[in-house]
Each structure stands twice: as C-alpha cells, then as structure tokens.
N, C-alpha and C positions, 0 to 999 in steps of 0.2 A: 838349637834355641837356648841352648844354657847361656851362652853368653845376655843374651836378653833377657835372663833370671835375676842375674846380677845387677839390671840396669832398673829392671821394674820396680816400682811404687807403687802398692793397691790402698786403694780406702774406697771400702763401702759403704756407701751412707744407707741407714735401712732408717724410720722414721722415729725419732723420737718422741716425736707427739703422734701416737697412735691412738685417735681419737675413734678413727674408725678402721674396720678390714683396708677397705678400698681405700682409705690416702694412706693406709700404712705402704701398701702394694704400691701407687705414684712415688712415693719418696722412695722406697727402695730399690725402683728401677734405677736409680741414680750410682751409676758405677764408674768411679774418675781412677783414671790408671794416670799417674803419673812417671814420666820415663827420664829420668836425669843422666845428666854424664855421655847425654850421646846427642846432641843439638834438634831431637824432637822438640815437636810442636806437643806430645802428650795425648794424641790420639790413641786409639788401643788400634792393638793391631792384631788380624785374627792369622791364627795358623790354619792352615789345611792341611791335613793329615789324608792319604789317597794313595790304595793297594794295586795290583796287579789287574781290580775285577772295577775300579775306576766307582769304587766306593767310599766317601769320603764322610768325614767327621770334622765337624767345625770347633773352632775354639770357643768355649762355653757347655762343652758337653749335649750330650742326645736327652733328648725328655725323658728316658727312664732316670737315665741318672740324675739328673734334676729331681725328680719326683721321689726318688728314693730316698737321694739325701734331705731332702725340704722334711719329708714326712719323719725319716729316723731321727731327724734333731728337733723338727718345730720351726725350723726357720722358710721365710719367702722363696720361693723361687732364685727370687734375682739375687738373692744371699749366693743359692748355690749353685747359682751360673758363674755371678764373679770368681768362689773359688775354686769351681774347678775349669776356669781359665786359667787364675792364678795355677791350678797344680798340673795344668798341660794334659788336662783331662784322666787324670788319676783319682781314681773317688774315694779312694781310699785317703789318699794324700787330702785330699779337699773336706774329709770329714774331720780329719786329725785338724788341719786348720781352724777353723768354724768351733770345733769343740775345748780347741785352745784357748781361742778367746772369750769363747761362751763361760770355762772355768774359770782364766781371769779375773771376767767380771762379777760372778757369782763370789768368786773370794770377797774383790771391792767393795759388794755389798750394791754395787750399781745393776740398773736394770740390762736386762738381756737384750731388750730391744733397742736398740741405741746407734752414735757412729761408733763402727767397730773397725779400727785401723790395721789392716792388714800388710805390714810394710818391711820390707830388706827379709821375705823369706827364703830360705835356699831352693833347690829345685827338690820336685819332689821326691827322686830317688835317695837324698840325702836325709828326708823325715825319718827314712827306714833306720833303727838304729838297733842292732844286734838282732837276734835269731827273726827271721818273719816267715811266714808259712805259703809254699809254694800247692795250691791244690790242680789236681790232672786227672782229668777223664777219657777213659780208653773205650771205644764201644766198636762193635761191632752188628751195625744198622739192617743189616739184612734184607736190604736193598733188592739184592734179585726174587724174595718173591713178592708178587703182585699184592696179595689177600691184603688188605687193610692197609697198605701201603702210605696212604695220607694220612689215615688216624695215626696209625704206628710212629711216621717221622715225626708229627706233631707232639708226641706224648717225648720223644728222644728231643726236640728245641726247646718244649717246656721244662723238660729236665735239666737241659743247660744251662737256662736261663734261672733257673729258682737254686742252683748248684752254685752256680757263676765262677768258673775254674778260671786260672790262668792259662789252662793248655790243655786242647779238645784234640782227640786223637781217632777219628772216624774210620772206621773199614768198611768195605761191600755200598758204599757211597753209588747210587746212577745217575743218569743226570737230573730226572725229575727230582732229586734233593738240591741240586745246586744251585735252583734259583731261589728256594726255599730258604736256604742256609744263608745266601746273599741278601738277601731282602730283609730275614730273620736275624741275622748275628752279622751282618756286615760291617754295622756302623760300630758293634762294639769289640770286632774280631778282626787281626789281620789271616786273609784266607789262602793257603796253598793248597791247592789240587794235586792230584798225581795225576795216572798218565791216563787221560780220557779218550786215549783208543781203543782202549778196553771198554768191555760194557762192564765193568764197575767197576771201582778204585777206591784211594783212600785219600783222606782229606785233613791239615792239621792247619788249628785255629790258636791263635797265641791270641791274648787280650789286647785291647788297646785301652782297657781302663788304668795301666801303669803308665802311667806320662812319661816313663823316661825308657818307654822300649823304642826299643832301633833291632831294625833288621838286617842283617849282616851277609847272610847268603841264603838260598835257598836249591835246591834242587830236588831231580828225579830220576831215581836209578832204576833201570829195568836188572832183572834177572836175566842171565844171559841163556839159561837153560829150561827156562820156565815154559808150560805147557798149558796156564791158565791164563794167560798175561799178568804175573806179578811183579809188584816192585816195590821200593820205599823210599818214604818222604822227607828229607833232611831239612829242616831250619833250623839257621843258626840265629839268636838275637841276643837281647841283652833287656835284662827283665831288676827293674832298682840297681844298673851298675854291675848285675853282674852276669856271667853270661852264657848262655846254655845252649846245649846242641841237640835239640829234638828229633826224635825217628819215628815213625811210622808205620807198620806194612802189615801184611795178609797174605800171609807164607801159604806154600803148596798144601796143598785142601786133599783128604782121604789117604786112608792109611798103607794103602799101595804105592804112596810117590814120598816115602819116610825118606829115602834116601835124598831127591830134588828139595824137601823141607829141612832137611837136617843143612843140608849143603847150604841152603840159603839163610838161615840162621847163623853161621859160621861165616860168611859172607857181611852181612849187616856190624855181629860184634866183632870181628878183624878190622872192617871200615875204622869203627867207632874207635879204636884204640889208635889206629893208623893217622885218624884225624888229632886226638889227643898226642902224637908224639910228632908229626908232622909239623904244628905249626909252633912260629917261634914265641905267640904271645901265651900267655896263658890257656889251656882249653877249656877251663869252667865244667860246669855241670853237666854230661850227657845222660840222657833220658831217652829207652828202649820201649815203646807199648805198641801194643796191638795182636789181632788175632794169628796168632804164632801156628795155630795147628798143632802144637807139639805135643807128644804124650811122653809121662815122666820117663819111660826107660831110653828113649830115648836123646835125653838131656846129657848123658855118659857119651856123645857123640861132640858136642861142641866144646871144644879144646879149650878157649876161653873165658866158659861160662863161670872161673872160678873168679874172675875179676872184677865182674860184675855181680851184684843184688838182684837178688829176684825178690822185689819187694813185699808179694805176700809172705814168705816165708822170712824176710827180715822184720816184721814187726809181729811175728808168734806163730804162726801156721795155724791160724783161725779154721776149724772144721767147718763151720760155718761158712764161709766165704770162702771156700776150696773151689769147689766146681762152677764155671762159668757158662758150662755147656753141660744141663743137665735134664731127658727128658722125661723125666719122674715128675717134673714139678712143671716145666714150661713144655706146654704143648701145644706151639704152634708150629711145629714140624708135621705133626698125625703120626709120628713114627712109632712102629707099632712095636720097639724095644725101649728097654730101660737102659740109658745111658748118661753116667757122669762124669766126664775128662775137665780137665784145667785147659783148656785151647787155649783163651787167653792170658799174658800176663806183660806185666810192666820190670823191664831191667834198668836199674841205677847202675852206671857205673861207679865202683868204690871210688868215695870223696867223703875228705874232710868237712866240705863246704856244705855237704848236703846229705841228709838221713831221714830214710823212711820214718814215716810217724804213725799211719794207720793206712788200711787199706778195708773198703765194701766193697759190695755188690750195688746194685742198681736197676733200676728198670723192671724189679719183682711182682709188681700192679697191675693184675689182667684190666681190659681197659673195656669198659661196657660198651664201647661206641662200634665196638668190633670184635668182641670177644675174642681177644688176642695179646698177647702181651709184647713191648716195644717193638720187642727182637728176639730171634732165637737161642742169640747169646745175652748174659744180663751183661751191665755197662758194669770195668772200674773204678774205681773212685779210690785216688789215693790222695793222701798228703803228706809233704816233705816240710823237712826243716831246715830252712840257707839259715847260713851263716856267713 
C-alpha cells in the first residue's frame, strides 16, 4: 500500500464551532480522503489486513486503539480513526501525526479544535527517524497445569495488553489458550502457532500496531531427536522498514536430557547464523527467547553462543532479575525444595542495528482470584534499541 501513501490526501474536518459535545462529534465524523494522480473518484478505501487464524483488522484501527489515542491527546474519536487510517493502523505513527499538528497550531496561537489538514504525509515506517525502541516479552505460560489455569492466562493477556510489546514470545501454550489469545490479541497481533500436535507448544505474536509490518516467512521446525515434542518458531517480518528474524522455543525440560537440550540449543543458533549468511538481502535483526532449560555450566557447550548476547547479562547482570525459575519466592509448583536456575533467556544476535537496553521480570503478582502467581516461570521483559 505504499504506493497509495504517495497518492493520499487527508483532511479532517473536526468542528469549529464547538457549541456543544454532540455537534462537535456530527462535524467530526467528517473524514474527506482525497486521492489524486490516480483517476479516483476520492472515495476512501479500506485495507484488510487477515492472518493465518482468518483474523482481521480494518482500516481505521480497533476501538482500543481509538480510545487510547482520543483519551492520551483529547481529541474525538473520529480524529483518531482518520489517523490512524492515515498511518496504516500504526498508533504510534497516528499519535506522532495528531500531536504534529496539535503543536502547529498551538505555536499559531490558533485553537486546537479546528480543520486540521493532514496532507502529503509519508508512510508511516518513514516517521521513525533515528534510534526507536523495540520492546519483547518472553513467558513461559505453564500451560500444562490445570490449577487456576483461566485466572492465570487472564493475568498473562492483561500483562500484554498494559505492556503492549512489539514481540510476544509464549512457551507451554494448550490449546485452551489459543482461542483466548485469538479473540484477545488477534486484532492487534499477527499469530504463529507451533506444532499443535503436541499437547503444548509455543506461540509468537508480532504487533500489527506498526503499519508498515509485512510478514515475510514464517515456519516450524521440530527437533528431530526430541522426546517431549519440541520445536521452534521462526518469523521473519519487517517492523518500521527494518527487518527481523524471530525464534522461539521450549528446549528439552530436566536435567537428565542436558545432553538432547544442549544439542538443541546449538541447533536453533547454527540455523540463526546459517539464515544470516545464507540469504543474499540483508539478514537484519535476529532475536533468540524462550524457555531454554538451560543451566549456566552448561552454556560452555554451545559453540556459538560467543556471537550472540545474552541480553540479561549484556545490559549489567541485574542480581535482581537473575533467576526466572525460582521457588523460594513463586510457589505454585508446591515443591518442597528451594530452587533458583535462569531457564529462561533472550539471545540477540551481535548487530550494529540493534542493542540491548534493559531487561525485567514480570508476572511477580500472586493473584487473589486463585492464589497463584501467572506462571511458574516470571515473564521477560526486554528492550532494544534499532537503529
């Protein structure tokens, strides 16, 4: 649709005689797209944007988004339907817009509520202009046990939702979460499953609130020596123009099969590099998370893990956010030892374009509804810096 970036004309008209609420709201339903240089008649025309799961998103954004942005600026609704049509459903981009011309005219001296002419903007990937902040959440949902299993996921998509990552990276997923996930983050998530012949897998969710993502490939690789059914989830997209190679997975589980976990770790970051030298365009940003299983002595076993970040440890080695799997503090295992290991973590591949910037925990909130906290394991939470 870029080329129909270049060809759009927006003007908002929101009211100028705002006498009351209710004709301020009549006159600002008034949204005239005009389309030149291509023999339109100057209708608007909507996009449908529509995944694998036959979940779609119209042009003008989902009512949160509407509601988010109305209320973070003060402006009508149909302010910020028009732009984040204009921004291809990027809220981010549709807030930059709106508060462009809000400063405008605040400089002018002219009122805020006015016609505000939104016209010849570029697409939205192009607002972005030097470093912007990539955030990614890695969890391990713990899925196979039953106990509290509704509260639990509910408190893991409200997390999501009040987080709002560009890149959800789910472990121990069943399928009672997948309609949940669908109906819950569908409209604002493109969703890749892994392999649902298993009774639990993992699941990676890239935004669709960046208007200029395109999905490029996707796949799902079993372990070919795996004794739990494991595997990992690749998407490739492209997130503001630039473009990243996501993984996923939920490596061999308990400390007798170190050798099947180590071997499948060495597996995943050989892929990752193989894809990086293999293709002839650029490979962009590749991003490693999920519940690894791995215990630190055996990190001396993976041959390339010198080329890759292991992002907690690239932004200070927080004592604090060390242990992911720890049941001193989270007890809804009932296990009757004290146990702290790092299971999970997140690997950047070394890149110029892209630098850890911080990494949490998550999900530390026993939850009254079921006296239990999300998960067994707390969620990641990191952020990057592109460039």
């Amino acid at each position: 649709n870029l080329k129909v970036w270049y060809q759009r004309r927006v003007r908002l008209i929101d009211s100028a005689d705002a006498k009351t609420s209710s004709s301020m709201e009549t006159n600002s339903a008034k949204a005239i797209i005009e389309i030149s240089d291509d023999g339109s008649d100057g209708e608007m025309v909507d996009d449908v944007t529509e995944n694998e799961d036959d979940v779609t998103v119209v042009d003008g954004g989902s009512e949160s988004m509407v509601c988010r942005i109305s209320k973070k600026l003060g402006v009508s609704a149909e302010r910020a339907k028009a732009a984040l049509a204009l921004a291809g459903n990027d809220e981010d981009a549709a807030v930059e817009i709106i508060s462009r011309q809000l400063r405008k005219r605040k400089r002018s001296g002219e009122p805020a509520v006015t016609d505000i002419k939104i016209s010849d903007h570029v697409p939205p990937a192009e607002l972005i202009r030097g470093p912007w902040e990539l955030i990614l959440l890695s969890w391990n949902v713990d899925g196979l046990c039953e106990r509290g299993i509704s509260e639990r996921f509910s408190a893991v998509i409200s997390q999501i939702k009040t987080i709002n990552p560009h890149v959800v990276m789910l472990q121990e997923v069943v399928d009672e979460h997948v309609e949940r996930i669908r109906s819950s983050l569908g409209r604002s998530y493109d969703l890749t499953f892994g392999d649902r012949s298993s009774p639990y897998f993992n699941a990676l969710l890239v935004t669709r609130k960046v208007g200029s993502l395109k999905i490029l490939e996707k796949s799902v690789k079993k372990f070919p020596s795996t004794t739990m059914g494991r595997h990992f989830v690749q998407v490739v997209c492209e997130l503001h123009n630039r473009k990243f190679q996501l993984y996923t997975s939920h490596l061999e589980s308990m400390k007798d099969h170190s050798v099947e976990r180590t071997n499948q770790l060495n597996k995943v970051l050989d892929y990752i590099i193989d894809m990086s030298l293999s293709k002839e365009e650029t490979p962009g940003v590749s991003i490693f998370g999920g519940d690894m299983n791995i215990r630190d002595f055996e990190v001396s076993r993976i041959k390339n893990v010198n080329k890759f970040d292991d992002v907690w440890e690239a932004v200070g080695r927080d004592p604090t956010t060390r242990y992911t799997w720890d049941t001193s503090v989270n007890t809804n295992t009932g296990a009757p030892y004290k146990s702290k290991l790092r299971f999970d973590r997140i690997y950047l591949r070394k890149s110029a374009e892209c630098t850890p910037s911080s990494f949490s925990l998550v999900g530390k909130t026993i939850l009254q509804s079921c006296d239990m906290f999300p998960s067994d394991h707390w969620g990641l939470l990191a952020r990057f810096t592109v460039t």
